[in-house]
N, C-alpha and C positions, 0 to 999 in steps of 0.2 A: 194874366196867366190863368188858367184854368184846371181844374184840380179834380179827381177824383175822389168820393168820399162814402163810408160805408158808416154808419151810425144809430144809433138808440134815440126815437123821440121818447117823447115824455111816458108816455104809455107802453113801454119796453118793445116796441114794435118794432124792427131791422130795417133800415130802409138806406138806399144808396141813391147814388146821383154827381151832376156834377156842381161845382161852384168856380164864378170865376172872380177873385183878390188880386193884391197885389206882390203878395206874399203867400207866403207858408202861414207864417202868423197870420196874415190878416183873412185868411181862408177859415185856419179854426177857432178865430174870432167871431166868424160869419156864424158858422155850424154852433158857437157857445150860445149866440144872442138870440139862434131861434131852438134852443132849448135840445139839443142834440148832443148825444155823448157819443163823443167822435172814437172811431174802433181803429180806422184806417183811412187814411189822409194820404194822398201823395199826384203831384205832379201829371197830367195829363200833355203829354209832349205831341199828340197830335199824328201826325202820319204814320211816326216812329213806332207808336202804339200798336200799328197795325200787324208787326212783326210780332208781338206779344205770344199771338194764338197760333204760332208756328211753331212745331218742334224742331230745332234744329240739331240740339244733342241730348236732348231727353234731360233726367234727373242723375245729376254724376254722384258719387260716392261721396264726394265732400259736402253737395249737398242735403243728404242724410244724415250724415255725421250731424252738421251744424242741426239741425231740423229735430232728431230727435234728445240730441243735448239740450238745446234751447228749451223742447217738448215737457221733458221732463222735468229740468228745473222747474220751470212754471205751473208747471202742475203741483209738483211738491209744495209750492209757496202758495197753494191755495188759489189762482188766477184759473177764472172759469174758462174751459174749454175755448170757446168761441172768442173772448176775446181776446185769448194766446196765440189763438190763429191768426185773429189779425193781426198781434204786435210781430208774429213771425213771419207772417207776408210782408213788413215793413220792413224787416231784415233782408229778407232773401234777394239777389241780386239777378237769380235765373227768373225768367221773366217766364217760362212755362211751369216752373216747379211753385211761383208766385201766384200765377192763376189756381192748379190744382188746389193749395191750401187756404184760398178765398174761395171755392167752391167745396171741400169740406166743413170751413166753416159755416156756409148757408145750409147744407143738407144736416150739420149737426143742430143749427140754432131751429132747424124745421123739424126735430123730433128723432131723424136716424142717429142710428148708433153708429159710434164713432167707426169698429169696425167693417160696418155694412158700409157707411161710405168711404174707407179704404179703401174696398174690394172693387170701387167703380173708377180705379185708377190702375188698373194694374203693371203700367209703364212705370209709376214710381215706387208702390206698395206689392212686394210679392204677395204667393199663398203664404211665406214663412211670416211675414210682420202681421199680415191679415188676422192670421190663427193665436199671434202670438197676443195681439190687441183684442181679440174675441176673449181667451182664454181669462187673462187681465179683469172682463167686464164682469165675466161669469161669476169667476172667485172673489169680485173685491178688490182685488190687487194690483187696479190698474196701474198705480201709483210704482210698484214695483218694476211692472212688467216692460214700463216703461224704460226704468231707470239700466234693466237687463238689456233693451233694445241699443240702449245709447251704447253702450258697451260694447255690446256686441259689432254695431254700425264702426266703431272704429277701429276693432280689432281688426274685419275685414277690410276697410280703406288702408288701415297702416301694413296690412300685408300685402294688400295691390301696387301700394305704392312703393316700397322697396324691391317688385319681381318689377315695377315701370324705373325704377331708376336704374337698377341694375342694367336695364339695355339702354340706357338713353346715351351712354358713351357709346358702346360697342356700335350702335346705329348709326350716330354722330359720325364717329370716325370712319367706316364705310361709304357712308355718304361724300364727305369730304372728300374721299379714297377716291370715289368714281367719277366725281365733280374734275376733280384736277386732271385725274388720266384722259379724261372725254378732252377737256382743255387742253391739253401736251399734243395727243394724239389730232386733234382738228388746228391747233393754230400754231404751235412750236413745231413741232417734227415736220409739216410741211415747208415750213422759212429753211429750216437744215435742211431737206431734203435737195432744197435750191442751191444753196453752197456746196454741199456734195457733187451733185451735178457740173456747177462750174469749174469746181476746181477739178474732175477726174472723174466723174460717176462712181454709181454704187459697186459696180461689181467687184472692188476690191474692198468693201467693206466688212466686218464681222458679219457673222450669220445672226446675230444678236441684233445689231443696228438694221441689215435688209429685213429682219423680224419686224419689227418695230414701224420702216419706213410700209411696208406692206398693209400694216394693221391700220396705220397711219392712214393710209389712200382706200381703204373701207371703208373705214370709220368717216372720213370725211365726205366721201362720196353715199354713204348710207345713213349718215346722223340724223334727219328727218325719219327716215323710214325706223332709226334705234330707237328713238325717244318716243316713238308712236308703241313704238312693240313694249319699251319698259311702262311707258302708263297703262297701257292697254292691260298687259298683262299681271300689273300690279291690283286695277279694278278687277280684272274678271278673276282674281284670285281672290280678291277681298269680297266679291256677291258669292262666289263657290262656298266659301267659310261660312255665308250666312244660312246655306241652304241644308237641308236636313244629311242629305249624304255629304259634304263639306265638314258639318260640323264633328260627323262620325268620324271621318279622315283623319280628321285632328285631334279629336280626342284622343286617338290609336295611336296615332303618331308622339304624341306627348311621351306617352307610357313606355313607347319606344327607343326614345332619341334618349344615344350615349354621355355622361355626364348629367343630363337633367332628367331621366328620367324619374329615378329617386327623389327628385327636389318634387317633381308633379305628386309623384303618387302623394306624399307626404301633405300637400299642401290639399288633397282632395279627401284624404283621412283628418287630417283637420278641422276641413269646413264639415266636414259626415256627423265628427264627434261633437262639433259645437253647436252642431245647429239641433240636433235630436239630443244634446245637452237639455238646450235651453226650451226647447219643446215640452218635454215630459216633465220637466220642473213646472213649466207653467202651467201643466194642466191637461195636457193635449193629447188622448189615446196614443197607445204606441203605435198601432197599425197608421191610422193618421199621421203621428208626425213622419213615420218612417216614408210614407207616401210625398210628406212635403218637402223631405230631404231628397227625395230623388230629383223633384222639379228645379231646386236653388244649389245645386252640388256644383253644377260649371262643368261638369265632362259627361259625354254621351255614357260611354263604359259604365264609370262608377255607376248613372244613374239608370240604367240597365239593371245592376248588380244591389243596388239599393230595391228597385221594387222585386225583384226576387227574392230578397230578406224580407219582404212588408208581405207576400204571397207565404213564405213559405212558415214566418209569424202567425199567421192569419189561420195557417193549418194545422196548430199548436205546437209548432219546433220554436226552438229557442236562436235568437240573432247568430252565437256564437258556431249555433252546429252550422249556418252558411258563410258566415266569413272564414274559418276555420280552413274552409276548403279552397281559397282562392286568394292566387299569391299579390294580387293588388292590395290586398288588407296585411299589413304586418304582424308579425308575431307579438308585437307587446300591446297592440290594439285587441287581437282575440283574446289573447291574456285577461285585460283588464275589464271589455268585455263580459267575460267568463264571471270574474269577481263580481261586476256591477248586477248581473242577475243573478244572483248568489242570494248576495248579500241585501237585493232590493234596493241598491242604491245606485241605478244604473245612473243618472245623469249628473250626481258627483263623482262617479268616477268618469263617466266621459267628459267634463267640464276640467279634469285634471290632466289627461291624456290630452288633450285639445290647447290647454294650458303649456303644455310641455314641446309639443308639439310646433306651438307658435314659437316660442320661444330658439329652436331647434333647425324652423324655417329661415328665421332671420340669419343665426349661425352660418347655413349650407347656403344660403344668396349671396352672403357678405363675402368669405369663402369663394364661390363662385365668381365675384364680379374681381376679388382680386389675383384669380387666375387668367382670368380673361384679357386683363389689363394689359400683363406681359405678353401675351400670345399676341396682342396684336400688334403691340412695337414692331417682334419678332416679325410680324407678315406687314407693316409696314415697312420697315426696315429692308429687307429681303426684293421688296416693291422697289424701295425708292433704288435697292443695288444695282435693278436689273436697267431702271434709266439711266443711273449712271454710267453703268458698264455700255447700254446699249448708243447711248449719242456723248456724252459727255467725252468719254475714252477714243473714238474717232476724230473728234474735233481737236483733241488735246495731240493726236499723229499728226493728222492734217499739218497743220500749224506746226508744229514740230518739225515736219519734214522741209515746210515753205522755209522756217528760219534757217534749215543746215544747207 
């Protein structure tokens, strides 16, 4: 077996390489005997490897969470930088977000600050952690700033993650919805359609059942050309989203659509208040963080509307006289707003509103996925009436009439 290894010779000097044992153990048994203090040790799988340096889904949210909770405790206990990084590269299971954090530990054991080598990742580290780990070095408080990061890192995963559950039924059952009618319509209704025919033809059928048997002989005669047109159109609707007018489209649309709109706005004042919370606590000019909230907000609009406050900041007005004006920001966000530059204590009060806010999100999703629920029985239901009414209720005539 052959192994990967990054370590300390005797002379503090970093040096990596491979080794090949029989084991795990007998590997940093190798590394003990030639006087090496081993950082990161692990398994070289050979071709497999080769996949390492591919992105395939980037650095997900749960990988930060664990990353900067790991980060911080270890920092707190005293455990030097670089070699946290490797014990966290031996944790991490994403094989691209594993590489990143073995090349921040080279660029930090080589003199850069932590932050400068952040910023040469910016797939997994925005400007908002960048500024927030600068901030940290400047004041001393990295130890803090960290502990704030972790925090923060899961309040936004535990919010992504209940707007992702909350559709995972509702998609679920759609899917299934479509999966079956494609199946009825291409393989049942045509075998009926043959009984029909034998015993009498359609033309005495409901308008319901010739509905059906019609859609039935499209669908089967066009299902290659359907399932081209539903992928097709599912990719060029997911590259459209990624593209700068795309992203506009939907941000609008968010702020738009009946029932969720309020759930958006809400959750995009949220991330507004927490992030330029946690900003000016740590240190970070207001114009600056106001700039860096515009980049990490997630909707085109708001982040429009954001450097417009950072512009109009900058011209010596105060946040409140522009949000004040613009009904995407709620009334008890200017409010509180208003207080926090008042009173100088603008990032506990936005840290409290943001606070309240999550809390309030969670409410209107839970709320929401249990409204959803019914409504879809309802149009399942309604679904399955129309099969029944449409082939089940002819065949039960049919038959019917054969026995009298």
């Amino acid at each position: 077996m052959r192994f990967t290894y990054r370590a300390r010779n005797k002379r503090g000097k970093l040096q990596t390489g491979v080794v090949d044992a029989s084991s795990y153990q007998a590997a940093l048994d190798v590394l003990h005997r030639n006087r090496l203090t081993t950082f990161y040790l692990a398994e070289d799988k050979g071709g497999i490897s080769l996949l390492n340096d591919i992105k395939f889904s980037g650095v997900k949210g749960k990988d930060l969470v664990a990353f900067f909770r790991s980060f911080s405790s270890l920092f707190e206990a005293g455990v030097p930088l670089v070699e946290g990084f490797y014990i966290l590269a031996d944790q991490t299971e994403n094989n691209y977000f594993r590489t990143i954090i073995l090349e921040l530990a080279d660029d930090v054991d080589g003199g850069m600050k932590l932050s400068q080598a952040m910023a040469r990742y910016p797939d997994a580290f925005s400007d908002f952690f960048v500024n927030m780990v600068k901030a940290g070095e400047t004041s001393g408080a990295l130890e803090k700033t960290l502990s704030h990061l972790a925090e923060y890192t899961e309040r936004e995963y535990q919010l992504r993650a209940s707007i992702r559950n909350a559709l995972i039924y509702p998609v679920f059952i759609i899917i299934v919805f479509i999966t079956v009618f494609l199946v009825m319509m291409v393989f049942v209704v045509p075998h009926l359609t043959q009984v029909f025919l034998q015993i009498g033809g359609t033309d005495r059928l409901p308008f319901l059942t010739r509905m059906l048997i019609s859609v039935s002989q499209f669908t089967g005669q066009w299902i290659l050309a359907i399932l081209i047109l539903l992928g097709g159109g599912i990719g060029a609707g997911g590259y459209y989203l990624r593209l700068p007018q795309g992203k506009e489209w939907w941000s609008r649309l968010q702020l738009r659509l009946p029932f969720f709109k309020k759930i958006f706005k809400q959750i995009y004042q949220t991330r507004f208040a927490d992030n330029l919370a946690m900003l000016v606590r740590g240190g970070i000019p207001i114009i600056e963080a106001i700039e860096i909230c515009a980049d990490v907000v997630g909707n085109q609009v708001y982040s429009k509307l954001i450097r417009k406050i950072g512009e109009e900041v900058k011209a010596g007005n105060t946040i409140q006289s522009v949000v004040e004006t613009r009904e995407e920001f709620s009334p008890y966000l200017v409010e509180m707003i208003a207080v926090g530059e008042r009173s100088g204590k603008l990032d506990k009060v936005l840290q409290k509103v943001a606070d309240f806010y999550q809390k309030d999100n969670d409410r209107a999703i839970t709320a929401l996925t249990t409204l959803i629920e019914p409504l879809l029985i309802i149009v399942l239901g309604a679904g399955v009436g129309l099969l029944v009414a449409g082939i089940i209720i002819p065949i039960y005539t049919v038959v019917s009439n054969v026995g009298g």
